[in-house]
Backbone bond lengths (Angstrom), bond angles and torsions (degrees), N, CA, C in turn:
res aa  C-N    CA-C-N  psi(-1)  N-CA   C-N-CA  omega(-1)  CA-C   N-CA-C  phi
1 X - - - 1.447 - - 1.531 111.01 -
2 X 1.248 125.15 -47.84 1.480 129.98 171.45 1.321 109.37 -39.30
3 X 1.242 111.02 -81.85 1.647 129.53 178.74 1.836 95.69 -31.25
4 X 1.220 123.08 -53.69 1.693 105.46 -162.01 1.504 98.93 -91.21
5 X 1.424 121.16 6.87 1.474 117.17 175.84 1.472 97.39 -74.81
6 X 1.861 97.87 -60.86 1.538 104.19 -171.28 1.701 126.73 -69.81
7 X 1.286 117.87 -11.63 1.011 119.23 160.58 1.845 130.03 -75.42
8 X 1.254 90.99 -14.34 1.725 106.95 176.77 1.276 108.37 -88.73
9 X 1.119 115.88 -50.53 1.802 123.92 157.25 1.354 119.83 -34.58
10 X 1.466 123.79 -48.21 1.150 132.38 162.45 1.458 127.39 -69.14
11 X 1.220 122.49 3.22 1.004 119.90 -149.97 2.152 92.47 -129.20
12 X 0.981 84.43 -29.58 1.728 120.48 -160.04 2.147 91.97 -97.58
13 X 1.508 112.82 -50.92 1.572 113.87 167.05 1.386 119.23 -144.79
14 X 1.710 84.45 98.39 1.749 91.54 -162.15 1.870 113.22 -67.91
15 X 1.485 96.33 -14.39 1.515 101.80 164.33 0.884 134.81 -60.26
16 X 1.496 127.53 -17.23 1.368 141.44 -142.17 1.482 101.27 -110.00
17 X 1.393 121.89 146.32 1.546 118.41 169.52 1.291 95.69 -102.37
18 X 1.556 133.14 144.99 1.210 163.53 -170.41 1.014 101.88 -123.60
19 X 1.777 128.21 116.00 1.712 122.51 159.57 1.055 109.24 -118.10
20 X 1.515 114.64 120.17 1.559 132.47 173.57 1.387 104.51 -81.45
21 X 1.369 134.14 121.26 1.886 131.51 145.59 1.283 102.16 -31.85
22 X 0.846 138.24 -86.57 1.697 128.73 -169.32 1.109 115.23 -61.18
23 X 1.059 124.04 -18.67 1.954 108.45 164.69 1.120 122.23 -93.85
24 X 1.552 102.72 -25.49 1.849 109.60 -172.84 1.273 144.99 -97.26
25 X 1.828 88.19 -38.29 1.515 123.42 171.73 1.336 111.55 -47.20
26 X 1.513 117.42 101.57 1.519 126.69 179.16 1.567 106.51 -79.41
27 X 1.444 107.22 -47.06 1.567 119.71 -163.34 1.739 102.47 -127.88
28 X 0.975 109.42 114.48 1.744 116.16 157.44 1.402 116.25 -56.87
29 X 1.028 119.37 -32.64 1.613 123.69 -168.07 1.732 99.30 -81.12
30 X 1.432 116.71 -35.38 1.282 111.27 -175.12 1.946 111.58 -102.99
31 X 1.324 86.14 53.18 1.851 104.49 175.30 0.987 107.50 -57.69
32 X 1.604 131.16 -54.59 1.441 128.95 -157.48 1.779 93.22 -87.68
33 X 0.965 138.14 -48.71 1.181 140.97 -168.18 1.588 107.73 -46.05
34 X 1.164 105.05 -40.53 1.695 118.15 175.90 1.450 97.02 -79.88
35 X 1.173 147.00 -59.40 1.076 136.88 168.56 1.655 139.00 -30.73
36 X 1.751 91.87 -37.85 1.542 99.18 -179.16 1.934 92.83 -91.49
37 X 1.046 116.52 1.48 1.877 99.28 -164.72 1.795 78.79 -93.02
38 X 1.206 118.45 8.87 2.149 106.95 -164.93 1.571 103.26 -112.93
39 X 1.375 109.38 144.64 1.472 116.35 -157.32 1.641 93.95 -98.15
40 X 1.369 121.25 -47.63 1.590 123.20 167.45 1.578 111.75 -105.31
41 X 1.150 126.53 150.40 1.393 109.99 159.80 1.980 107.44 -121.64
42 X 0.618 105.93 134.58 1.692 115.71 176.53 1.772 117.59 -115.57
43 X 1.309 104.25 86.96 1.255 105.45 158.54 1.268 136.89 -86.76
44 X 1.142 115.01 167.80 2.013 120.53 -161.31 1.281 90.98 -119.60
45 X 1.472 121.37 118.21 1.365 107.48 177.41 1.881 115.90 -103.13
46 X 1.383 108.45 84.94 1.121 143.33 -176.72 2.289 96.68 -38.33
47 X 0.990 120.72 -176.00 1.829 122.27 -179.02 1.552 90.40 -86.74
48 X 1.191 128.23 -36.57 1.405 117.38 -157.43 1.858 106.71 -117.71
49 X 1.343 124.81 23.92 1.313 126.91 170.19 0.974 109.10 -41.20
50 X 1.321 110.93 -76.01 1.912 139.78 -143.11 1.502 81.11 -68.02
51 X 1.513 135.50 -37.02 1.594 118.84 -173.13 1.514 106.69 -81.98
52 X 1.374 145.98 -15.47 1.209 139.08 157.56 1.363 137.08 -37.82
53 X 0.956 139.77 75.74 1.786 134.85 169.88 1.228 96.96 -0.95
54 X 1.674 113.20 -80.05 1.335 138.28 -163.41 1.774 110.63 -20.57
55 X 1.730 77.05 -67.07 1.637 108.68 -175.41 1.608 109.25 -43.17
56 X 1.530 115.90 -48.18 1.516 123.15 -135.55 1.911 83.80 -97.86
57 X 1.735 113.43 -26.98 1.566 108.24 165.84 1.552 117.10 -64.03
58 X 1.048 127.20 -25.83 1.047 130.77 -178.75 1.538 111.16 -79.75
59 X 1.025 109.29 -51.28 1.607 107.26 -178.34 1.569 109.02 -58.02
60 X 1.242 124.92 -42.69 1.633 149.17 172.93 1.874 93.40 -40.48
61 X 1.344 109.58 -66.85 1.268 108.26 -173.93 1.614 119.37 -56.27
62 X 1.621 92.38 -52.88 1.696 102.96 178.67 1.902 112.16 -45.63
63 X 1.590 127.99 -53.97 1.035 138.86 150.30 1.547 113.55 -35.64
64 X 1.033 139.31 -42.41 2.023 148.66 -148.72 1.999 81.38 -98.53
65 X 0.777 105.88 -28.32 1.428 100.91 -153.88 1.591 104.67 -115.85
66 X 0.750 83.99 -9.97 2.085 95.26 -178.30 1.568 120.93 60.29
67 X 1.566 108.63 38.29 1.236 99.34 179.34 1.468 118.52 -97.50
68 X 1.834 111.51 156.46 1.176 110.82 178.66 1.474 121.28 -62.37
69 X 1.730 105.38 141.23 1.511 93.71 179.08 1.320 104.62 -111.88
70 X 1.402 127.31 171.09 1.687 140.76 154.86 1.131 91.43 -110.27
71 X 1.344 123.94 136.23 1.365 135.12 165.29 2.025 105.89 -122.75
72 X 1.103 99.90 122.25 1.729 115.89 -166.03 1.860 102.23 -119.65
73 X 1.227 127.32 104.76 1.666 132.08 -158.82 1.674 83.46 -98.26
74 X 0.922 111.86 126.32 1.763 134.37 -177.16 1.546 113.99 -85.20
């Protein structure tokens, strides 16, 4: 579902940079750092989000940082 979100996005604003976690994510450790460089963030809230570390740092940042979210329930 990600992949055909972000590819429609791209497709839909070819100006736009799109960062996928699975395509982009170089460093885990620098989660929030990627987080604060993003103007929207849109998460998919997959059955097992809310149980992710990963997941629950990211949301922490998105909140710390005041960015807009899309939230999309899978």
């Amino acid at each position: 579902m990600a992949a055909t979100i972000k590819r429609q996005l791209q497709l839909l604003v070819p100006t736009a940079s799109v960062f996928l976690d699975i395509d982009d994510l170089e460093d885990i450790g620098a989660l929030e750092t990627y987080v604060a460089a993003t103007q929207t963030v849109l998460i998919i809230l997959s059955k097992g989000y809310f149980g992710s570390r990963n997941c629950m740092r990211e949301v922490r940042a998105c909140c710390a940082a005041d960015k807009p979210l899309v939230l999309v329930h899978e």
